[in-house]
N, CA, C and O atoms as CSV, one atom per row, in Angstrom:
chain,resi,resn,atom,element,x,y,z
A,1,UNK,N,N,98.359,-154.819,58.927
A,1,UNK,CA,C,96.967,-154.715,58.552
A,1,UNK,C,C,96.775,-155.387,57.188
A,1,UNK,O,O,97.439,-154.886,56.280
A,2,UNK,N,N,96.133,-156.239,56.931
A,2,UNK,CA,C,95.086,-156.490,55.540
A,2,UNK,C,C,94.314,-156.171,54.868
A,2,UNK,O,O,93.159,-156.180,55.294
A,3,UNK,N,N,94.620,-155.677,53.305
A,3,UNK,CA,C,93.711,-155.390,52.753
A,3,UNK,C,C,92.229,-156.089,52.724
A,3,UNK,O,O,91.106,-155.613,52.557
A,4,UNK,N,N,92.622,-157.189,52.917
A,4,UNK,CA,C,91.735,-158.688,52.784
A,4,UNK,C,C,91.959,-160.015,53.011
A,4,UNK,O,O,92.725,-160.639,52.277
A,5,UNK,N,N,91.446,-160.485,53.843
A,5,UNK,CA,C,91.494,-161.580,54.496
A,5,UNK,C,C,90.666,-162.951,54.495
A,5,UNK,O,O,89.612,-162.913,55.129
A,6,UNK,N,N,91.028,-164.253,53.819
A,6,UNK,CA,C,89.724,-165.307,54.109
A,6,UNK,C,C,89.934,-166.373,54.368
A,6,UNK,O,O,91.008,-166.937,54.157
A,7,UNK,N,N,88.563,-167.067,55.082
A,7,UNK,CA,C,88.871,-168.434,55.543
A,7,UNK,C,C,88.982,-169.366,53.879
A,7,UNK,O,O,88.112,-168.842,53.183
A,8,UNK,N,N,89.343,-169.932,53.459
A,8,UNK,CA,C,89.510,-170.846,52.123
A,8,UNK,C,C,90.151,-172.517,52.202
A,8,UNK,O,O,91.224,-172.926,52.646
A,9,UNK,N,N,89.229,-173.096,51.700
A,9,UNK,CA,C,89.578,-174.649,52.003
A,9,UNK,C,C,90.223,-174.896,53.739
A,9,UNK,O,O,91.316,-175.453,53.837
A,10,UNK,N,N,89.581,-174.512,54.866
A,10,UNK,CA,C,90.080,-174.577,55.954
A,10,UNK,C,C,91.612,-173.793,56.358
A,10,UNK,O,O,92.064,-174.170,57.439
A,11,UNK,N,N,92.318,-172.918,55.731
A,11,UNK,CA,C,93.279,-172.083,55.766
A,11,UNK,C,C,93.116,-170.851,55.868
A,11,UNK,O,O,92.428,-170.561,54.889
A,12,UNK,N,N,93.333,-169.868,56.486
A,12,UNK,CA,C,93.653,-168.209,56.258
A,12,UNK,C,C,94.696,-167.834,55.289
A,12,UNK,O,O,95.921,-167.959,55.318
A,13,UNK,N,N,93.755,-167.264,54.291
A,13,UNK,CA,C,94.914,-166.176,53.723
A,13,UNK,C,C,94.372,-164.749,53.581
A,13,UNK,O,O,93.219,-164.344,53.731
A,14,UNK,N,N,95.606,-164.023,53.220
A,14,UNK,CA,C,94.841,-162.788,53.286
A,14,UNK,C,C,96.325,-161.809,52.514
A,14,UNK,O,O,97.463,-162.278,52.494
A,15,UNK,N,N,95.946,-160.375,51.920
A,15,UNK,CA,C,96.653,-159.849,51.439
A,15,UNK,C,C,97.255,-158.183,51.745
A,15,UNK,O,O,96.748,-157.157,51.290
A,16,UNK,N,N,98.553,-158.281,52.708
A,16,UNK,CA,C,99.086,-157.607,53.460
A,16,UNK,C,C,98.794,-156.066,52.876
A,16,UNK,O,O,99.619,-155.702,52.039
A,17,UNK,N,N,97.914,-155.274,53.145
A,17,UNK,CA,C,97.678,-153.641,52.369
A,17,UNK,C,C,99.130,-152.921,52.155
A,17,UNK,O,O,99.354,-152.099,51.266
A,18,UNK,N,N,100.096,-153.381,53.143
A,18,UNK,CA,C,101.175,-151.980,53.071
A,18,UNK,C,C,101.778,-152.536,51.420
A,18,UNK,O,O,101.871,-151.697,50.523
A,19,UNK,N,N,102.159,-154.010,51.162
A,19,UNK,CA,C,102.556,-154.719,49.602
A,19,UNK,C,C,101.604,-153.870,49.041
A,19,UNK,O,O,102.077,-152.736,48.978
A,20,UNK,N,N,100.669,-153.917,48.683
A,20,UNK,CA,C,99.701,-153.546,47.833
A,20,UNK,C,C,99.966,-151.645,47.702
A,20,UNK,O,O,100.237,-151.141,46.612
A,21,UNK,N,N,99.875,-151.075,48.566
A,21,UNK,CA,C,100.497,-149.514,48.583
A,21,UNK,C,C,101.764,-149.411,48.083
A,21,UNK,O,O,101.941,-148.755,47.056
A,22,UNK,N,N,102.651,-149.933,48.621
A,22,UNK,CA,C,103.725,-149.706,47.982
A,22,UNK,C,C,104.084,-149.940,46.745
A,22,UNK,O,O,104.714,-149.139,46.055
A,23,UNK,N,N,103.640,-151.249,46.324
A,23,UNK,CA,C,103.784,-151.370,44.642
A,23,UNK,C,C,103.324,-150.081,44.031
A,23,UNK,O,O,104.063,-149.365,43.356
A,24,UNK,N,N,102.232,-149.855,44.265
A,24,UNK,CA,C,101.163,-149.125,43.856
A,24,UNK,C,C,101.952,-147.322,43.431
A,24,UNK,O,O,101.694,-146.583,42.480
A,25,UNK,N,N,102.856,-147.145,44.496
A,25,UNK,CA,C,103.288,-146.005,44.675
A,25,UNK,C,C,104.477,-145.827,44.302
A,25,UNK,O,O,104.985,-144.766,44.664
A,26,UNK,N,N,105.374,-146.835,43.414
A,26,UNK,CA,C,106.026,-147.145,42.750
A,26,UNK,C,C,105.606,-147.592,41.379
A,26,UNK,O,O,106.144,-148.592,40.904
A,27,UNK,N,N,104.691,-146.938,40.704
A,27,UNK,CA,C,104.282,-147.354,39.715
A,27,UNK,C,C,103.990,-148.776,39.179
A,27,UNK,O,O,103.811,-148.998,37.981
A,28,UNK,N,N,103.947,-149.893,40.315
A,28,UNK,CA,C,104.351,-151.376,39.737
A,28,UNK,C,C,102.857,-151.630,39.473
A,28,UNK,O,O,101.935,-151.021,40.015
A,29,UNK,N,N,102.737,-152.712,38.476
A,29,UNK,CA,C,101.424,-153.248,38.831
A,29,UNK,C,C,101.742,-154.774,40.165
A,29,UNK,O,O,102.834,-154.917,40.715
A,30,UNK,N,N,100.778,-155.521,40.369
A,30,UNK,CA,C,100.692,-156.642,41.375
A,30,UNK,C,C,99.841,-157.702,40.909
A,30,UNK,O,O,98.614,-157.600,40.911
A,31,UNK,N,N,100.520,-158.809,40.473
A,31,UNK,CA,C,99.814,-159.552,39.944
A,31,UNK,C,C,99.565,-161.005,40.867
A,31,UNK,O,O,100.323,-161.965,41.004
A,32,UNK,N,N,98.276,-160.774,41.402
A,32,UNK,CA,C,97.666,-161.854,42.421
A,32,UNK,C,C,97.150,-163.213,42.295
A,32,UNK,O,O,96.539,-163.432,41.249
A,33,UNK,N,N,97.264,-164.230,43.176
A,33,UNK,CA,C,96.622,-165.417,42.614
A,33,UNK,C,C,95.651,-165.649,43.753
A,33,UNK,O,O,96.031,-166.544,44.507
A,34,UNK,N,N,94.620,-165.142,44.047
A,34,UNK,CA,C,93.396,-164.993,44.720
A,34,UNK,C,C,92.239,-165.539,44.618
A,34,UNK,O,O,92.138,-165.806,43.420
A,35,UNK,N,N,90.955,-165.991,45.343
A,35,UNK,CA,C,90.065,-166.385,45.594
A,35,UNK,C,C,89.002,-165.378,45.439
A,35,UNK,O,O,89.191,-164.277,45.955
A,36,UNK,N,N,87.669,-165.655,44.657
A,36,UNK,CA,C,86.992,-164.805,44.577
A,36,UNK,C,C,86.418,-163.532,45.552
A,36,UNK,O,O,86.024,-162.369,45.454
A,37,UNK,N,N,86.588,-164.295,46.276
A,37,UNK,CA,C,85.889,-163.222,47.766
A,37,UNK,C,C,86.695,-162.302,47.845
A,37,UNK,O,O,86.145,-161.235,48.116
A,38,UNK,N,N,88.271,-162.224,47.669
A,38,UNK,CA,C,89.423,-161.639,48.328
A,38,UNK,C,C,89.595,-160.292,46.837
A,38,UNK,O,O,90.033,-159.141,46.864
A,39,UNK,N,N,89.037,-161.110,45.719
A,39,UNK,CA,C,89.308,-160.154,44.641
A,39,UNK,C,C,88.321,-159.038,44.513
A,39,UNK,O,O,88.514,-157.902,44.080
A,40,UNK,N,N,87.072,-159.663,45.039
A,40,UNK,CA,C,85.266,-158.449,44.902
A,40,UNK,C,C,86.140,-157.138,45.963
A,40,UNK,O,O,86.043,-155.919,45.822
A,41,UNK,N,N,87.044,-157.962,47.096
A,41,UNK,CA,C,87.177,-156.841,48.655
A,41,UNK,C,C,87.693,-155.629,47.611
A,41,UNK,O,O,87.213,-154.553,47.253
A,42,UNK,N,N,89.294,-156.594,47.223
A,42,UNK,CA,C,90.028,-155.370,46.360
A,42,UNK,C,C,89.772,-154.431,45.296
A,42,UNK,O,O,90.075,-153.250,45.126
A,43,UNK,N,N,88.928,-155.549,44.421
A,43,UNK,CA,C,87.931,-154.331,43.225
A,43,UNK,C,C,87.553,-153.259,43.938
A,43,UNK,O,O,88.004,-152.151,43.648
A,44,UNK,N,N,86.778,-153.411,44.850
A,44,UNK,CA,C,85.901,-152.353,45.559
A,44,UNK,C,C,86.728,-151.375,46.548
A,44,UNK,O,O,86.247,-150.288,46.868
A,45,UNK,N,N,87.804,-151.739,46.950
A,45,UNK,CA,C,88.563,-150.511,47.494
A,45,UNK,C,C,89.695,-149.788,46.819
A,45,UNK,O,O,90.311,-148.856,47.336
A,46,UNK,N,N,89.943,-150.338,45.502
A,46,UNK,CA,C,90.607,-149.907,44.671
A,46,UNK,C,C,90.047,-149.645,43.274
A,46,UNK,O,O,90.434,-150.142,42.216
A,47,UNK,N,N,89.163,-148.857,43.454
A,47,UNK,CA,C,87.842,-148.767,41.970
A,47,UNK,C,C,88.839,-148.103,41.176
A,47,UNK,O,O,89.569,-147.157,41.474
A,48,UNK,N,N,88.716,-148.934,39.841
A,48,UNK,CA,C,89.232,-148.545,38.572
A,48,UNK,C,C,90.825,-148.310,38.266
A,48,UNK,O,O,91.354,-147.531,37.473
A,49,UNK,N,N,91.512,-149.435,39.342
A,49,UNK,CA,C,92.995,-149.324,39.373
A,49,UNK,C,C,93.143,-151.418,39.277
A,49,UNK,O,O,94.200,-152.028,39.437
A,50,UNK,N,N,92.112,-151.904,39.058
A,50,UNK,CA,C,91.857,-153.221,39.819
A,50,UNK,C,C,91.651,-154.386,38.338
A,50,UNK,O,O,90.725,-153.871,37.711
A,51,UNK,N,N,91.871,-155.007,37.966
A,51,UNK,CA,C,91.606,-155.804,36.878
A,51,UNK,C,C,91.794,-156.824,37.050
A,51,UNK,O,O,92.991,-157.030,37.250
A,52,UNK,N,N,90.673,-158.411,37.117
A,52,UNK,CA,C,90.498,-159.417,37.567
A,52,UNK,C,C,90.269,-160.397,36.161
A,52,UNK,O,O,89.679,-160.223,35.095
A,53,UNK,N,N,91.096,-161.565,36.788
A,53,UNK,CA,C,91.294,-162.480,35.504
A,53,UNK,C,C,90.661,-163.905,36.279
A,53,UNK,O,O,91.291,-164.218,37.288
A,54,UNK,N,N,90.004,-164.407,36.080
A,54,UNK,CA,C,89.583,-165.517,36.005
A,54,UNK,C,C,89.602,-166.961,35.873
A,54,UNK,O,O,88.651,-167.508,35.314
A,55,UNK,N,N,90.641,-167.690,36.352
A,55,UNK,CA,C,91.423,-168.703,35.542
A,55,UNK,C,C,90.589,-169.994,35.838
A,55,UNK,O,O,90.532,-170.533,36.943
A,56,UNK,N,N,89.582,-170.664,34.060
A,56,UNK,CA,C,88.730,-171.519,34.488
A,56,UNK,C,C,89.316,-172.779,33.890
A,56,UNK,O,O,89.991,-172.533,32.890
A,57,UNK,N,N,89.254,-173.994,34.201
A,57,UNK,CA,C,89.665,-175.164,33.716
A,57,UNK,C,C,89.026,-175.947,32.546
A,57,UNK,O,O,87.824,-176.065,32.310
A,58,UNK,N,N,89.890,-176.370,31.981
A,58,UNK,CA,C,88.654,-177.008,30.740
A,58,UNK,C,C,87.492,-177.448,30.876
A,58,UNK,O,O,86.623,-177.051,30.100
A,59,UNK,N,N,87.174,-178.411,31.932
A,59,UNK,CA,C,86.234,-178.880,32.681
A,59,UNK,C,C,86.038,-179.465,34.096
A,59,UNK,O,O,86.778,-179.703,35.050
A,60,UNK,N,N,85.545,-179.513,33.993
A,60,UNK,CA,C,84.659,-180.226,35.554
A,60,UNK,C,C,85.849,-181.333,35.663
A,60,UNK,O,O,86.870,-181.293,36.349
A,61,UNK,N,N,85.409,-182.281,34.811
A,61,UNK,CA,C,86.099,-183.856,34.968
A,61,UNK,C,C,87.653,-183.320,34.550
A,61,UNK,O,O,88.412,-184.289,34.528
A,62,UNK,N,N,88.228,-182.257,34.266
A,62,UNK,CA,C,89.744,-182.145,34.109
A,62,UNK,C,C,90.464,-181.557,35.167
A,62,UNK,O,O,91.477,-181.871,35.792
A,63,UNK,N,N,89.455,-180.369,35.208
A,63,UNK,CA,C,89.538,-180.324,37.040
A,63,UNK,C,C,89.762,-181.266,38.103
A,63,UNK,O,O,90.785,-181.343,38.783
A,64,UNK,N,N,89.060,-181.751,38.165
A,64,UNK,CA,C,89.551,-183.039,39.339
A,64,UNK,C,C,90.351,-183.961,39.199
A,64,UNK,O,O,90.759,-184.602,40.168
A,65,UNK,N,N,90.792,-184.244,37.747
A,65,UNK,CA,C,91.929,-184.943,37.495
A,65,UNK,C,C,92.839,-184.522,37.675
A,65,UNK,O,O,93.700,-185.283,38.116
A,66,UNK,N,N,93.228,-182.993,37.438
A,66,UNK,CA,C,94.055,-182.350,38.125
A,66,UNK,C,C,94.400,-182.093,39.422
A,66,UNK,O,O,95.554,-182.076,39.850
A,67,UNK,N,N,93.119,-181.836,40.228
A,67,UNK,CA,C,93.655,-182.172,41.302
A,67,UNK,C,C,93.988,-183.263,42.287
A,67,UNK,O,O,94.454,-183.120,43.417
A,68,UNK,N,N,93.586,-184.657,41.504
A,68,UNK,CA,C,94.066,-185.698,42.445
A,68,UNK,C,C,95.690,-185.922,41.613
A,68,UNK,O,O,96.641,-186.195,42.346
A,69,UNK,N,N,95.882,-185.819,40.402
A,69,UNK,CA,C,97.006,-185.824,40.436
A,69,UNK,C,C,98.278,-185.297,40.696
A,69,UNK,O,O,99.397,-185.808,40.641
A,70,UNK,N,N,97.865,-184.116,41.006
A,70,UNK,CA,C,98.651,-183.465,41.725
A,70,UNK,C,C,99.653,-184.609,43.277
A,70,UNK,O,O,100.787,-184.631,43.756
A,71,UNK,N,N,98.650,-185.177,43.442
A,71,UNK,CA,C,98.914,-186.096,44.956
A,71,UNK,C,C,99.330,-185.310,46.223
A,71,UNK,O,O,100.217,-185.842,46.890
A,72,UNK,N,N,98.839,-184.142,46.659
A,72,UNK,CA,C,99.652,-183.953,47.363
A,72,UNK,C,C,98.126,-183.545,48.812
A,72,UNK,O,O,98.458,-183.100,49.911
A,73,UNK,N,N,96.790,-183.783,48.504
A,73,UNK,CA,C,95.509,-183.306,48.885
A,73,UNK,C,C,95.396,-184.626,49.371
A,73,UNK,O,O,96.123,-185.432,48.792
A,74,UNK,N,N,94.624,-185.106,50.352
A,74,UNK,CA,C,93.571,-185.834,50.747
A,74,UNK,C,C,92.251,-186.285,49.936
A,74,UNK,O,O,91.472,-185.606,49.265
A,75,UNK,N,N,92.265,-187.426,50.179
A,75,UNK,CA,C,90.283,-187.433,49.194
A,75,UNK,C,C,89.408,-186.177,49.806
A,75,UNK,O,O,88.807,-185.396,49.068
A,76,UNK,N,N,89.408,-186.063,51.446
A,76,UNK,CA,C,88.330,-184.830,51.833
A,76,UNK,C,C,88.888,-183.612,51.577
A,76,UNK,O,O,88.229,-182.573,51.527
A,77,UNK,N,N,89.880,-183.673,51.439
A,77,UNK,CA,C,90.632,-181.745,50.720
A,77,UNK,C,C,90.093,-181.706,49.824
A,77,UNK,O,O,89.337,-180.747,49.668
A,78,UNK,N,N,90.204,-182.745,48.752
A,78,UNK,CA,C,89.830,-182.742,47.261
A,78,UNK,C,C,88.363,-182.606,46.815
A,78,UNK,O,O,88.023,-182.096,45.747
A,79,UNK,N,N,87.362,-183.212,47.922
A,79,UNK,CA,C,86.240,-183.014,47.790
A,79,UNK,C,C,85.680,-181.612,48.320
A,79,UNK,O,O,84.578,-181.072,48.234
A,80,UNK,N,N,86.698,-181.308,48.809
A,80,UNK,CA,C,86.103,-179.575,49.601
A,80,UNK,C,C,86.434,-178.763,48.892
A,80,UNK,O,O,85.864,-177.672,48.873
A,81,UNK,N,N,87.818,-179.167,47.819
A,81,UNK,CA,C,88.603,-177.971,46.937
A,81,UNK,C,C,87.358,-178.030,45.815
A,81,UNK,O,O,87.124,-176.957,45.259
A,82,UNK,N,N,86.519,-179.209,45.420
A,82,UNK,CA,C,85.361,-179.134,44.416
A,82,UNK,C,C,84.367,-178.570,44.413
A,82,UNK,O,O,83.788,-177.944,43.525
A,83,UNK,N,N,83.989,-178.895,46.020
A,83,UNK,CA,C,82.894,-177.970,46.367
A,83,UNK,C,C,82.966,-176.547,46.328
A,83,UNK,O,O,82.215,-175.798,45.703
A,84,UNK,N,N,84.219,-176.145,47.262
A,84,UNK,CA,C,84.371,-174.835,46.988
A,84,UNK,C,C,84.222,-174.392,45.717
A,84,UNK,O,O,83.521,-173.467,45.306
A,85,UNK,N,N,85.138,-175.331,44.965
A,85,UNK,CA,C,85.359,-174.373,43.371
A,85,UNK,C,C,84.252,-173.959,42.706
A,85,UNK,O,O,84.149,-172.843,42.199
A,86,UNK,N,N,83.086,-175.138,42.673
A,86,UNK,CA,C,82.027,-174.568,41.715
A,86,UNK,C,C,81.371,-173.949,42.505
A,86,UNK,O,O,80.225,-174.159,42.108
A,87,UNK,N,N,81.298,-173.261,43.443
A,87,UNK,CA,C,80.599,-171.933,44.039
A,87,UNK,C,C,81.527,-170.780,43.418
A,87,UNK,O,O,80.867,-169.781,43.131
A,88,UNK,N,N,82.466,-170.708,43.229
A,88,UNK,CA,C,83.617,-170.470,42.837
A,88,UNK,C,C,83.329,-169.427,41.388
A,88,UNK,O,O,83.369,-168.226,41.121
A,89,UNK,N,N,82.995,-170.850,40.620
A,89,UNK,CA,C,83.047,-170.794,38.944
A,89,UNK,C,C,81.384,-170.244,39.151
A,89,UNK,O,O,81.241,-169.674,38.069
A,90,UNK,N,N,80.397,-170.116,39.691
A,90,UNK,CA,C,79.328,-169.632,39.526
A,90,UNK,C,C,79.235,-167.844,39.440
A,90,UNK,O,O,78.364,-167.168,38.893
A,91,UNK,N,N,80.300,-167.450,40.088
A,91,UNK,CA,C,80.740,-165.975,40.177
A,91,UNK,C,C,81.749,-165.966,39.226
A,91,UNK,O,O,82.609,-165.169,39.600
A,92,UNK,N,N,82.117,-166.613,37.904
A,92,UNK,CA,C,83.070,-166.113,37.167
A,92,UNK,C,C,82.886,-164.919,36.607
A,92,UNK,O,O,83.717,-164.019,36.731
A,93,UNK,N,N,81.661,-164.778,35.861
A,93,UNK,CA,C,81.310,-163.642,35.950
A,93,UNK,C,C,81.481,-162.607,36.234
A,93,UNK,O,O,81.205,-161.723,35.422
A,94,UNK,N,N,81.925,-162.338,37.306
A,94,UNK,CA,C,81.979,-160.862,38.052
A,94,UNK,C,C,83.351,-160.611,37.554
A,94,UNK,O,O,83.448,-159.483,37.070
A,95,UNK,N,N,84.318,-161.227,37.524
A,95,UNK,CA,C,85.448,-160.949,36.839
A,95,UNK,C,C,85.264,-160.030,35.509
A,95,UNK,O,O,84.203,-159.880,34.904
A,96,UNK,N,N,86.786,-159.321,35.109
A,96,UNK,CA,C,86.520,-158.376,33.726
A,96,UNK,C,C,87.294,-159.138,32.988
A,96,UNK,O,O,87.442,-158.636,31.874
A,97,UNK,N,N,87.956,-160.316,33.147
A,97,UNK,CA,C,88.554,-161.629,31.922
A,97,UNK,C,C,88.425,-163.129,32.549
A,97,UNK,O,O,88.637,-163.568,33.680
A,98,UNK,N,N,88.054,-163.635,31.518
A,98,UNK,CA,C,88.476,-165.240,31.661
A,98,UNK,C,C,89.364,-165.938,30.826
A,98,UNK,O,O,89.486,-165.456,29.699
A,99,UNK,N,N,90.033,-166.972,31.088
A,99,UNK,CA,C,91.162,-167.317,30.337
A,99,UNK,C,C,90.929,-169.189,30.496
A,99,UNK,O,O,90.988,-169.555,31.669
A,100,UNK,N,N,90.750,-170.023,29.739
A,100,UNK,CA,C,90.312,-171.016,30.467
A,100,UNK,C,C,92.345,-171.989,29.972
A,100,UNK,O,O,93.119,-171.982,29.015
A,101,UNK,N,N,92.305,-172.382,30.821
A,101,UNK,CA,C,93.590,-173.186,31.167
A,101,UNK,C,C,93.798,-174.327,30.689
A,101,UNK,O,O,94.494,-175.147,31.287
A,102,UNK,N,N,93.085,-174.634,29.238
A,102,UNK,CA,C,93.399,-175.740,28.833
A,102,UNK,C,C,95.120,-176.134,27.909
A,102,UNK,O,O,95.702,-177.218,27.954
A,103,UNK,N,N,95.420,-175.320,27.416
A,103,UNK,CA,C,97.002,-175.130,26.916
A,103,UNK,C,C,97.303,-174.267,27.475
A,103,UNK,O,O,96.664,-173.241,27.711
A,104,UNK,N,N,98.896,-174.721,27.937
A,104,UNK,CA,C,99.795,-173.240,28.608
A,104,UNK,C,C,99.644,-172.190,27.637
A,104,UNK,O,O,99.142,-171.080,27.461
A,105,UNK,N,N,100.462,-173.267,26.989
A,105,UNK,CA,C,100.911,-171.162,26.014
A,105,UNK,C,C,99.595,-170.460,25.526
A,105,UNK,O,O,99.404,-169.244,25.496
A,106,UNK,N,N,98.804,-171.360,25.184
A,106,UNK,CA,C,97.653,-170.200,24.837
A,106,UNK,C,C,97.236,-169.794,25.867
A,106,UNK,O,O,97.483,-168.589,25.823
A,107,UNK,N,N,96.671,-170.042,26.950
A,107,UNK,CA,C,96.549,-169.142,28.455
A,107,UNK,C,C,97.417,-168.255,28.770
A,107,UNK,O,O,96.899,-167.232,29.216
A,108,UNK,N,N,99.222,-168.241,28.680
A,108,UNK,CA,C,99.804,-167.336,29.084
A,108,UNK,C,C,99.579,-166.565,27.535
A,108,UNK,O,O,99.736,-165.365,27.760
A,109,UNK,N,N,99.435,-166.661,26.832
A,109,UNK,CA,C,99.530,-165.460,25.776
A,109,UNK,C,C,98.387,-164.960,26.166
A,109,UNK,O,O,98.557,-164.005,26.924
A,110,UNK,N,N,96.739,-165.339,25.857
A,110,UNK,CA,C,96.165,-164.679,26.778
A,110,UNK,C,C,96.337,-163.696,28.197
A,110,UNK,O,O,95.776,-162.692,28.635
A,111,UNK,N,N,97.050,-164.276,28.481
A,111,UNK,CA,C,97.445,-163.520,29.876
A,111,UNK,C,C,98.309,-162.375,29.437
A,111,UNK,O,O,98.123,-161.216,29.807
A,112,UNK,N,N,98.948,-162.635,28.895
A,112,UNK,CA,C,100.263,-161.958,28.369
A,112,UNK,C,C,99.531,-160.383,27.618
A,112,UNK,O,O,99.953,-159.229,27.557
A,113,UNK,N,N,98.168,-161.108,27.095
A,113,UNK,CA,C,97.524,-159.750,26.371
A,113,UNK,C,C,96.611,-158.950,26.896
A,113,UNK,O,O,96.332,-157.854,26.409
A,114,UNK,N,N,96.117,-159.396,27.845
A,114,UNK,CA,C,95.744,-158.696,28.712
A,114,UNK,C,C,96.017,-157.805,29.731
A,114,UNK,O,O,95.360,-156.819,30.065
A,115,UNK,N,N,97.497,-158.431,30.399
A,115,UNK,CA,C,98.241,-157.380,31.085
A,115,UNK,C,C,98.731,-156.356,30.588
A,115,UNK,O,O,98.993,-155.310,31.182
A,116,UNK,N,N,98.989,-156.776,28.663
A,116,UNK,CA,C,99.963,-155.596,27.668
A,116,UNK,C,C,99.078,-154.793,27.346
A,116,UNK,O,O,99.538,-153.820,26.748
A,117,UNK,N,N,97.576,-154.777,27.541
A,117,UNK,CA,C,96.420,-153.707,27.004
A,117,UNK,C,C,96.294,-152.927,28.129
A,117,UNK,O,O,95.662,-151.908,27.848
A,118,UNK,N,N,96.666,-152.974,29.425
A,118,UNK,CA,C,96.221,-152.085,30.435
A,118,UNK,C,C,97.256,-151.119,30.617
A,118,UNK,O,O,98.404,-151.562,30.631
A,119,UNK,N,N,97.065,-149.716,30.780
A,119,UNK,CA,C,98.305,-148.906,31.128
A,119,UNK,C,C,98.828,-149.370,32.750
A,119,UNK,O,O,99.820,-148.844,33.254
């Protein structure tokens, strides 16, 4: 069974509930790399155990440089991974952090301080 499940850039993913219980019941936290839709499901069935990070790119135009260099997408992947995204980045918002990804280390220290403030 799935906690949550979605169609994304023409792929299914989705995030197996029994992982998510069990960490859970082992005191672990679970640290996800998810799509907005998949993160609103989990906020909402896990109220106030749930903390969502946001990871935005410097920009628009660095964004897509990133992803064609990557090389590993199609021109129409790449144009669908854009489209998607800024529907995407219009709900950043709803998130409770953003971290924008322009230097590693300052993003993972960010990151780093955010996970170290939550019990």
């Amino acid at each position: 069974m799935f906690l949550e499940w979605a169609l994304v850039h023409d792929q299914y993913y989705g995030t197996p509930l029994k992982f998510i219980e069990e960490a859970f019941q082992k005191g672990s936290s679970v640290i996800m790399d998810i799509d907005v839709q998949g993160a609103k499901i989990i906020k909402e069935k896990f109220p106030g155990r749930i903390v969502t990070i946001f990871i935005l790119p410097p920009s628009e135009k660095e964004w897509e440089r990133r992803l064609r260099h990557r090389g590993t997408d199609s021109e129409e992947s790449i144009l669908k991974r854009i489209r998607n995204g800024k529907s995407e980045l219009e709900r950043q918002n709803e998130f409770d952090y953003k971290i924008v990804n322009d230097d590693l280390n300052q993003a993972l220290a960010d990151l780093e301080r955010i996970i170290l403030s939550k019990p």
